[in-house]
N, C-alpha and C positions, 0 to 999 in steps of 0.2 A: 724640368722636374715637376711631378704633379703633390701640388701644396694641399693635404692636408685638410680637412672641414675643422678640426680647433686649430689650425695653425689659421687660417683664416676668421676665425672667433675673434682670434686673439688681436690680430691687425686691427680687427671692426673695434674693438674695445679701446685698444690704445688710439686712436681716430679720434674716439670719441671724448676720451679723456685728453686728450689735446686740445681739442677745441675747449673744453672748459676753460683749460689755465690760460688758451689764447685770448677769450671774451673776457679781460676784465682789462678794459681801457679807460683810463685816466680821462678828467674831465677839464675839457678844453675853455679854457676863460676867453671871454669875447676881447676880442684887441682894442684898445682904445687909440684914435685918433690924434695922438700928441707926439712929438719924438722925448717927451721929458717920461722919465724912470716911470712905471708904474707903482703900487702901495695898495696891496689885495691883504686883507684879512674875513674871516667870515667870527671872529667871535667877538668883534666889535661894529654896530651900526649909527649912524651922522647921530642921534640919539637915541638914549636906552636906558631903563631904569634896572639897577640890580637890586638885590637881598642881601647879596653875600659879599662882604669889603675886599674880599680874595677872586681875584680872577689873574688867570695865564693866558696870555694872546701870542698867537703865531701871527706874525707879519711876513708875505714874501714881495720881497721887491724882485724888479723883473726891468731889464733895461734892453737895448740895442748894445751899449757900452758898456763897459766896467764902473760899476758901482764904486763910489771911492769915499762916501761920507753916508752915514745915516744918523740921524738926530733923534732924538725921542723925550720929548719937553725938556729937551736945553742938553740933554746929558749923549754925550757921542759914545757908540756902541761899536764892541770889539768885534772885526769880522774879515775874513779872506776876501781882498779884493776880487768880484766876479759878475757876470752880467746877470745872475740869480745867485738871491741870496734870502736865506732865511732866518728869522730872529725871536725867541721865543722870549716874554717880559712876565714876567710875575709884576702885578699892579695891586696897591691896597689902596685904596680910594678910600675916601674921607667921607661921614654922613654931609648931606646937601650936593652941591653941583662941582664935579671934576674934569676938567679940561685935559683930554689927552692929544697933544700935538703932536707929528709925525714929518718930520723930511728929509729926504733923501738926494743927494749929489751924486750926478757920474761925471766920468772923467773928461769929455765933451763940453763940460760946465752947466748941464741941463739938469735944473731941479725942480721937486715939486713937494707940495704941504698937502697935508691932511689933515685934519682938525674932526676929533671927535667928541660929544658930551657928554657924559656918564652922570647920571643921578644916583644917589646911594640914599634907600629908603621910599617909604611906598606915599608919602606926603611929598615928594616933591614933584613941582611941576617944571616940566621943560615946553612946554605946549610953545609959549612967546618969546625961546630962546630963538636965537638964530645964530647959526653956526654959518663961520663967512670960510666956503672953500671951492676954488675952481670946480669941482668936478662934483657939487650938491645935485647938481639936475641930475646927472648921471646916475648918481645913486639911489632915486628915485627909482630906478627901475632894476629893482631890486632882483629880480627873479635872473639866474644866470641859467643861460641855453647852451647845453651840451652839443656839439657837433666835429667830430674827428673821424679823421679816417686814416686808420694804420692798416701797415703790412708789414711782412716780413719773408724776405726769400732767401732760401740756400743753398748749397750746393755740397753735398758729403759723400763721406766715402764711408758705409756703409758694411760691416768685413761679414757678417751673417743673418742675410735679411731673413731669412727663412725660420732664424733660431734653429739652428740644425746641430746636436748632440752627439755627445760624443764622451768615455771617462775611460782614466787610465788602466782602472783595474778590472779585472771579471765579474762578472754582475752574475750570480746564479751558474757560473762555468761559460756565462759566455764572456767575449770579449767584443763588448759592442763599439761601434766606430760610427761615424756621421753618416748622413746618405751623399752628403754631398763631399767631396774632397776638399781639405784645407786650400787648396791651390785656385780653385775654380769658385769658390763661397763667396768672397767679396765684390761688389757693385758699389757703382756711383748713384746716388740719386737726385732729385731737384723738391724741393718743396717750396709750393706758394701756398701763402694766407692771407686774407684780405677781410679785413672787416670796419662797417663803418654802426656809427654809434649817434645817437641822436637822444635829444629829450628836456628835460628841465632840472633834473639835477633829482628831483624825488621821482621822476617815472621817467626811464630811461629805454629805449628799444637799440637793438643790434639786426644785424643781419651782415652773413658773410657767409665765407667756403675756405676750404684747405686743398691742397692736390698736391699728393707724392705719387712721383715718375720714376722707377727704375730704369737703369740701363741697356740691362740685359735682358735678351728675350725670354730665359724661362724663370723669370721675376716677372712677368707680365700680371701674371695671376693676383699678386699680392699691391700691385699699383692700388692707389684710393683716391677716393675726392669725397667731399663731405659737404652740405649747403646745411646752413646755420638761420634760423632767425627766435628772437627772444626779445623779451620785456624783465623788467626789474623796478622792483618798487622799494623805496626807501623811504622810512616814515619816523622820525624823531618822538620820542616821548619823554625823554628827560633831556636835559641841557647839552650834554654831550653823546647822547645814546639812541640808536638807533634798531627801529623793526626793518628788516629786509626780506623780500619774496622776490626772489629769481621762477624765470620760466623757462627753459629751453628747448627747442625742437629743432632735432636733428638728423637729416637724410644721407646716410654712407653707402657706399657701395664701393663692394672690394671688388678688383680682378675681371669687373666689368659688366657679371651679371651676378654680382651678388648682394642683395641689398636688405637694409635695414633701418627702421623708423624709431626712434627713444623721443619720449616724453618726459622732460626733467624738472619737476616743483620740488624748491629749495627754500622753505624758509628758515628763519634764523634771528639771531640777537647781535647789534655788533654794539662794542662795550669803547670805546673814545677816551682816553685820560694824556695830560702832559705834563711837565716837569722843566726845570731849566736844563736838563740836559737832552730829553728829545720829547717825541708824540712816542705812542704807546697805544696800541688795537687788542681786540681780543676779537674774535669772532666765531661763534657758538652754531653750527648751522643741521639741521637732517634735510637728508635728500632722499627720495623716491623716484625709480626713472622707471617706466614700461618701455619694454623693445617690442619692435612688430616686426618679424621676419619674411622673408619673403620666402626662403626656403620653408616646403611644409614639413621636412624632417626637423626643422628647429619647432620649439614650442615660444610663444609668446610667453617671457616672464620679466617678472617686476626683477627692481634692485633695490637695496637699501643700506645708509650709510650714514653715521655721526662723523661731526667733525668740530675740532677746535683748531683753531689757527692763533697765532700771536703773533705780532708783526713790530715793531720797533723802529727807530731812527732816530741817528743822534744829530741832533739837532748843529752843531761843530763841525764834526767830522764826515755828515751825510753817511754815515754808515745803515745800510738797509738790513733789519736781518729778520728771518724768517721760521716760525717753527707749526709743524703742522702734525696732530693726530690723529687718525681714522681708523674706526671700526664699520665693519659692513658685512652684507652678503651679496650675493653675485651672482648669475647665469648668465650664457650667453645662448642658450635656447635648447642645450642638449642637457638630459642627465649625469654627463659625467662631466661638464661645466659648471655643476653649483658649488660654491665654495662660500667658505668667511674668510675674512680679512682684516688683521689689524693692522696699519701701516707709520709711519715714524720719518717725516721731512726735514729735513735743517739746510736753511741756503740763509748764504749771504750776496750782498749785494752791495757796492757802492756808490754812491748815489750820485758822484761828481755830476756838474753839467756840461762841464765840456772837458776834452784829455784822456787817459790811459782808463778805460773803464775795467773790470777786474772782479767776475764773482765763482763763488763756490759753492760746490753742493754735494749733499751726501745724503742718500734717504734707504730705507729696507722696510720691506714687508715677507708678515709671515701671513699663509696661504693655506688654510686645510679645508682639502677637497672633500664634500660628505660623502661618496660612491665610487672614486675614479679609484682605480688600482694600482699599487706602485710597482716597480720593478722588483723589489726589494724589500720586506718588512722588519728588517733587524736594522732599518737605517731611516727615523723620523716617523717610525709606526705606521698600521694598517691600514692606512688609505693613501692615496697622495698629499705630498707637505711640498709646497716651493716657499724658495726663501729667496725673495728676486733684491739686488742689494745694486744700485744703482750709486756713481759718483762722478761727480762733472765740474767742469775747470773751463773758463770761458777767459778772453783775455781779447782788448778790441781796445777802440778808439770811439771816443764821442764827440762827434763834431760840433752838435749842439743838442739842447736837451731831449730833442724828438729822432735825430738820427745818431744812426751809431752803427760801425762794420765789426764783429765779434767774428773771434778764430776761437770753434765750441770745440770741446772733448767728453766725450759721453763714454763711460764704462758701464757695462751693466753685466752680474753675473748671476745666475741664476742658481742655487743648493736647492738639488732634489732629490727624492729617492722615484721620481718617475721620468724629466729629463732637464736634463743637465745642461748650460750650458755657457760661453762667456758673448758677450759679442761689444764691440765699441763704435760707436760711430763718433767721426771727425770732419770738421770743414769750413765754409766762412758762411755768415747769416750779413745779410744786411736790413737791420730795422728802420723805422721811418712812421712819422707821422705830418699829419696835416688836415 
């Protein structure tokens, strides 16, 4: 079957937007040399003078074993026996010098202390303190270096790669059907992703590719690969808040000879707050991306997009969850490609680290095209409107906190008054880091 130049747009666009949500890898802590528990926090250093008597600290312990005691100057802390664990403390420190001790027991009988000095108040001196804790020298070198390498591959069953339409009733007298037959639509496909990540934690670089395989030979067309490379800066300017600039460039080619260049600067605000009951994100961001096509019937055009995200976790329960709003505009290089976009994400996630992993998602955007024509104008008005309304159900096993085999179910359907249509993909992913 010959596929279409916006069914092809459309491919390259989703490609593209994949790769985004695949680039945003988790910052890998350098391993320490001991087999006793680890004890990471970043909003406590060996000493530190505050202002304010109120501070909340996330502490994660991190073991080989089952964590089975945690200590926190003298007073033992309520937690699910697990080889990561995390613990968030509301501390009011006293004016002059506060001593926060820290230890932790696994079930192997392997423990270890941490001892931190807190000064409250801008007259006091900690200069000639000395804080007695195995791992002082260590924390001298304070700066932690990012470096991981994930992936993710799958393997699904794909029921209409093409998006190929089809509705029950007469549309203008006719009675339109698909091009393709319900019978013959569905293919298997394979997707790999690979990306590795480097940096210091405020400047961070990626580089990687994706590559989806169909089955079938007249899918050949809509097969893709995609090569990735980017930088990100992150820059604190209040205690918990953060300036971020993303860069991304990214080279796709659909179906073999079809290809395409986007340039994507992102910057943005991210807003940090927590609670005894979890951490709490906001993140505020506009994007700008140029595409360079290679066909000369496409025109070179920008894009443009706000977005808020909100991100949560409860600190107990490791409940992950996710809300995200965007408004935008859009081309993919033809006239009757430009559109705005407002869109509407809710996923959850939870966060165990090892055992029945287990998330959900539900997201819709509405879609109005400014020139494309509908089939229809007594059904979402005189131009094209897509209403693409997406739901997904993921259900797997985590082996440990960087691997995990998930059996994914994707629905997506599409309310238009120009094409219609449902399609779901299903299969197993297995993720993986290192």
């Amino acid at each position: 079957m010959k596929v279409s130049l916006k069914i092809k747009n459309l491919f390259r666009k989703y490609a593209v937007f994949a790769l985004l949500i695949a680039l945003l890898p988790g910052i890998l802590l350098a391993e320490e040399d001991t087999n006793a528990p680890q004890i990471l926090t970043t909003d406590l250093i060996r000493k530190q003078i505050l202002k304010d008597p109120e501070k909340v600290v996330s502490f994660v312990f991190v073991d080989e074993n089952n964590i089975t005691e945690i200590l926190i100057n003298g007073v033992s802390q309520n937690f699910k026996n697990s080889d990561t664990v995390l613990i968030n403390k509301k501390f009011v420190f006293e004016a002059g010098k506060n001593i926060v001790e820290v230890i932790v027991v696994d079930q192997a009988g392997n423990s270890h202390k941490k001892t931190f000095l807190v000064g409250l108040g801008e007259e006091v001196d900690l200069e000639k303190e000395i804080v007695s804790d195995e791992e002082t020298k260590k924390d001298e070198k304070a700066k932690k270096y990012l470096l991981k390498t994930s992936f993710a591959l799958s393997y699904e069953l794909d029921d209409n790669p093409s998006n190929d339409f089809s509705t029950p009733v007469a549309v203008k007298g006719m009675d339109i059907k698909g091009v393709v037959d319900d019978s013959e639509q569905a293919d298997y496909r394979s997707v790999a992703n690979l990306a590795l990540a480097l940096g210091t934690g405020a400047i961070n670089g990626f580089i990687g590719g994706i590559k989806t395989t169909y089955s079938k030979q007249k899918n050949k067309s809509i097969n893709s690969q995609a090569a990735f490379v980017g930088v990100g800066l992150r820059l604190k300017y209040i205690e918990d808040d953060f300036f971020v600039l993303n860069y991304l460039l990214t080279d796709v080619n659909v179906g073999g000879n079809d290809f395409s260049q986007t340039h994507s600067l992102t910057p943005g605000m991210l807003f940090n707050s927590k609670d005894y009951k979890g951490i709490y994100k906001h993140l505020l961001t506009m994007n700008y991306t140029a595409a360079d096509f290679s066909d000369q019937a496409d025109e070179d055009s920008p894009s443009y997009s706000v977005k808020w995200e909100y991100h949560s976790m409860d600190a107990d329960l490791l409940d992950d969850y996710r809300f995200q709003l965007a408004y935008g505009y859009s081309s993919s290089g033809t006239k009757d490609s430009v559109l705005t976009f407002t869109g509407l994400d809710f996923d959850w996630h939870n966060r165990w680290e090892t055992g029945l992993k287990w998330d959900l998602g539900f997201g819709m955007q509405y879609k109005k095209y400014a020139t494309a024509e509908p089939l229809t104008n007594e059904f979402l008005g005189n131009t094209r409107v897509d209403v693409p309304i997406r739901f997904s159900n993921t259900f797997g096993w985590q082996f440990n906190p960087s691997w995990k085999l998930l059996l994914n179910y994707k629905y997506s359907l599409n309310i238009s008054n120009k094409l219609i249509y449902v399609r779901t993909i299903s299969g197993l992913i297995l993720k993986g880091a290192f």
